[in-house]
N, C-alpha and C positions, 0 to 999 in steps of 0.2 A: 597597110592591111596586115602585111606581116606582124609587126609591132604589136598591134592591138591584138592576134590569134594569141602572140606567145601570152601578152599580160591577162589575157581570157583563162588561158591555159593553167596557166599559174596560180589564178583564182580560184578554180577550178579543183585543183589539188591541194589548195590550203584548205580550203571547204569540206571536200570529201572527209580527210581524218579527223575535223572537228566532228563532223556527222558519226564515224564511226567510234569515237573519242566516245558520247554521249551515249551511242545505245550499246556501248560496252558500259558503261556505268550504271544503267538502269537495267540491266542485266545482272550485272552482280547487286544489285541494293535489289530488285526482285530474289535473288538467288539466297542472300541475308537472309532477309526479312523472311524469306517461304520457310527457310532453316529455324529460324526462331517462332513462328508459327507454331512448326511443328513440332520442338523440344516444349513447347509453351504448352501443346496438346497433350503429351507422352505425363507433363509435371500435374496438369488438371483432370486429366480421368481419373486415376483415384478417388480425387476428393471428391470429385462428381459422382462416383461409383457409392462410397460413404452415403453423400446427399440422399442419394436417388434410393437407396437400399433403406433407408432412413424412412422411407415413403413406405414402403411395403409391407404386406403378410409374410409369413411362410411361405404360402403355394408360388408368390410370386420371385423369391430368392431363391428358388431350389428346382427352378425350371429350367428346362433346357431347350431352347436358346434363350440365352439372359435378355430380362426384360430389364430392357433402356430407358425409359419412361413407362412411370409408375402408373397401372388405371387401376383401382381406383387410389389418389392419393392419400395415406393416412395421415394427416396432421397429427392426430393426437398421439402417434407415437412417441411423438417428443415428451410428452406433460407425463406420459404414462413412466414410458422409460424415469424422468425425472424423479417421479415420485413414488418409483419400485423401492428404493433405498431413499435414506436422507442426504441427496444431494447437496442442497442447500448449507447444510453442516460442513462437508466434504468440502464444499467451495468459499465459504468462510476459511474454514482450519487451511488452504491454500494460498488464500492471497493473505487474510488479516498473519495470522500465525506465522505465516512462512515465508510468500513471495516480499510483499512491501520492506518487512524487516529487513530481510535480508536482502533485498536493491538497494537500500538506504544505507545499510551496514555497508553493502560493496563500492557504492557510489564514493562516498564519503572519504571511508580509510585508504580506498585507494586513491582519490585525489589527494589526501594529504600528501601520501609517500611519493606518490608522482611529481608533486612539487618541490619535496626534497631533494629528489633525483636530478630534477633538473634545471632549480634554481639557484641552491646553496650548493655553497662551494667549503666542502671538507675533506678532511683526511680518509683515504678511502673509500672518497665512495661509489666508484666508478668497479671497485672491487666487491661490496656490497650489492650494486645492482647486478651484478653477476652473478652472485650465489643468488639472489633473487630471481631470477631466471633461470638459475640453475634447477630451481627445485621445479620447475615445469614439469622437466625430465621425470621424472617420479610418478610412477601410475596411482592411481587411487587403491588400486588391489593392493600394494605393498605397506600404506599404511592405514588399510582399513581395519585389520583388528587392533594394532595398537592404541588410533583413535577411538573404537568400541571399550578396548578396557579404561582407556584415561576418562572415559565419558562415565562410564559404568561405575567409577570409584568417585568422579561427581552428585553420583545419583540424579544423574539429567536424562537417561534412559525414559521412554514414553514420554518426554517431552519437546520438546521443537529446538532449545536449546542449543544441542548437538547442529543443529542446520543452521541456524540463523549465529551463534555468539561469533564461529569460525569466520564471518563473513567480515566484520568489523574489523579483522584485521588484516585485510585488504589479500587483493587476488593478483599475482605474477604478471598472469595476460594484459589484465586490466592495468596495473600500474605502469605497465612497459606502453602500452597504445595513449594513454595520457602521457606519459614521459613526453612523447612522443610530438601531442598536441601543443604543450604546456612550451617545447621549445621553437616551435613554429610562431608565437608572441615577441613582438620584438621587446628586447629587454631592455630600452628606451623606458616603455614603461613603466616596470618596476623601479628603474631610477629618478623618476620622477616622482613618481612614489613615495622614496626614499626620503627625497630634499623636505618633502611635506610636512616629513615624521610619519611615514606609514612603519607598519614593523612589518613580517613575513606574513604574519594570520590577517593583517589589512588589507596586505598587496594579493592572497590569495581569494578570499572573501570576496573585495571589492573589484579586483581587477581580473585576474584569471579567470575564474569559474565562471564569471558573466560572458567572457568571451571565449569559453572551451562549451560552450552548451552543446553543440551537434555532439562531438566527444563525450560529454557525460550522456544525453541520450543514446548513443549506443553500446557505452555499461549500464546505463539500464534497463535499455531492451534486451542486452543478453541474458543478464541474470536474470530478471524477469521470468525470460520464454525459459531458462536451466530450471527453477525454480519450479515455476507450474508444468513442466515436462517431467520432474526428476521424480524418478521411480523409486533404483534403489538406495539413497537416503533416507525416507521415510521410511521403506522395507525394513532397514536395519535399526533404526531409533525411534520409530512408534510401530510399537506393538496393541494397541486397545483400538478398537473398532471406530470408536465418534472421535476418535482424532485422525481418522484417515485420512489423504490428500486425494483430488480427485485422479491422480495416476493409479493410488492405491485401490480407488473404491471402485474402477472400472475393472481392476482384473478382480475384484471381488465379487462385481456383478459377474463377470464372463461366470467364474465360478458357482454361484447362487443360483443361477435361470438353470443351472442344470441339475440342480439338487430337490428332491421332493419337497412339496409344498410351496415352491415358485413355481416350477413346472416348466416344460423347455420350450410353450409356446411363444412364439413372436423375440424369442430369446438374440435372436440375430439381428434384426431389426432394431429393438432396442439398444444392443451394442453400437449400432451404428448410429443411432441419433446421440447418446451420449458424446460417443465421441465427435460427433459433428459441432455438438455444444461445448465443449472442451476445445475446438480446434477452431473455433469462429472468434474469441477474442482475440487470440494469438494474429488472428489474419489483420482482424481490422485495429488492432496495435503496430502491427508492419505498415498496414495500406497507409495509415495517418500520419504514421510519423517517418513516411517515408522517402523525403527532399531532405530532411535532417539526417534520419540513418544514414546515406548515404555522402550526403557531404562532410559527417563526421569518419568515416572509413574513410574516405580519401584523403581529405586532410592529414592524419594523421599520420604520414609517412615523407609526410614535403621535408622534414629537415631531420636529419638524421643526430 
């Protein structure tokens, strides 16, 4: 009887810490998750705030206590806002004129030079990719007007030019995060490659880029969202009105709803559906491509 008290006993206390083992862990994965929750809340009120303000009049924006749900809903503030200005121009001259150019220009020339960096094997170039990282360092304010006068004595002022030709000749970040990807490839490959008679623009064409995809989709969803976000570029290299980009055209509505003859009604309201429509591609270009964004971020640090 003894015997079996102790091995009772002993069960008894293996059991217990596995019990406590367990609802210490669903304690902290409750305690996680209730944490991310609520940074999840703190990140979506704004855009909800947008949304919902997007719905409204005046009377209903400038009340106090904010009204959280819109009665009655305006839908047509959207189409109205839309068609206060020529949107539709604004949003062409962004993506045709500006954003695709130059993802394609960035995508491109930076995977070339990535492939150099990390394929071929020459004199210096391990000294090369460091001044090329070097120039990260370097703010845009410091060679903003020199780039203004070099652009200015091209005569490419009020045109897209200046944003998009600078792209094709590849981006620091971008080339270093493919470097990056490009040596994570076993180089097995390329020697196989080789034996076939591939040359370097075979082995990169056919064999690299098909399997660095996650990688280039997330240079081009950066440049992309840089592109259709960027303010002052355009500020400084288009000047004429029906070339604006939709960053431009919005702080030109803010401006215009308050000047006679548009008049300041529903002026708020409309700022906020614009940019609700401005800010809903950007989401559902993350939400879709986003088991690739994220697997080409990660990947891209496995091998140094």
């Amino acid at each position: 009887m003894t015997h079996v008290a102790v091995e009772a006993n002993a069960v008894g206390q293996i059991v217990q810490p596995k019990k406590r083992s367990k609802r210490r862990e669903w304690a902290e994965r409750i305690l996680k998750y209730g944490v991310l929750v609520l940074l999840s809340l703190t990140y979506l009120l704004p855009l909800y705030w947008m949304f919902s303000s997007a719905l409204k009049n005046d009377m209903q924006v400038y009340v106090t206590p904010p009204v959280w749900l819109p009665n009655p809903a305006i839908w047509e503030n959207f189409t109205a806002a839309w068609n206060k200005m020529p949107f539709t121009r604004y949003l062409f001259n962004t993506v045709v004129q500006y954003a695709l150019p130059a993802t394609f220009g960035t995508v491109l020339s930076s995977a070339i030079v990535a492939y150099g960096f990390s394929r071929i094997q020459f004199k210096g170039r391990d000294l090369l990719f460091g001044i090329c990282l070097a120039t990260m360092m370097i703010p845009f304010q410091v060679t903003m007007v020199p780039l203004f006068i070099i652009f200015k004595r091209f005569d490419w002022i009020n045109t897209f030019r200046p944003l998009v030709v600078p792209a094709f000749f590849g981006s620091p970040y971008f080339i270093f995060l493919l470097r990056q990807f490009f040596r994570s490839i076993p180089d097995e490959l390329s020697a196989a490659a080789k034996i076939d008679g591939a040359n370097e623009w075979d082995i990169l064409t056919r064999i690299i880029l098909p399997l660095s995809r996650p990688a280039l989709m997330v240079v081009a969803l950066f440049t992309f969202m840089g592109a259709w976000n960027d303010f002052l570029g355009p500020l400084i290299y288009v000047n004429k009105t029906d070339q604006s980009t939709l960053a431009i055209a919005i702080q030109n509505m803010r401006n215009a709803l308050g000047m006679k003859g548009i008049g300041k009604s529903n002026a708020y309201p409309y700022l906020m559906a614009i940019s609700t429509i401005v800010t809903v591609p950007i989401l559902a270009a993350f939400f879709l491509a986003q088991r690739t964004f994220i697997e080409g971020i990660t990947l891209t640090g496995i091998k140094g």
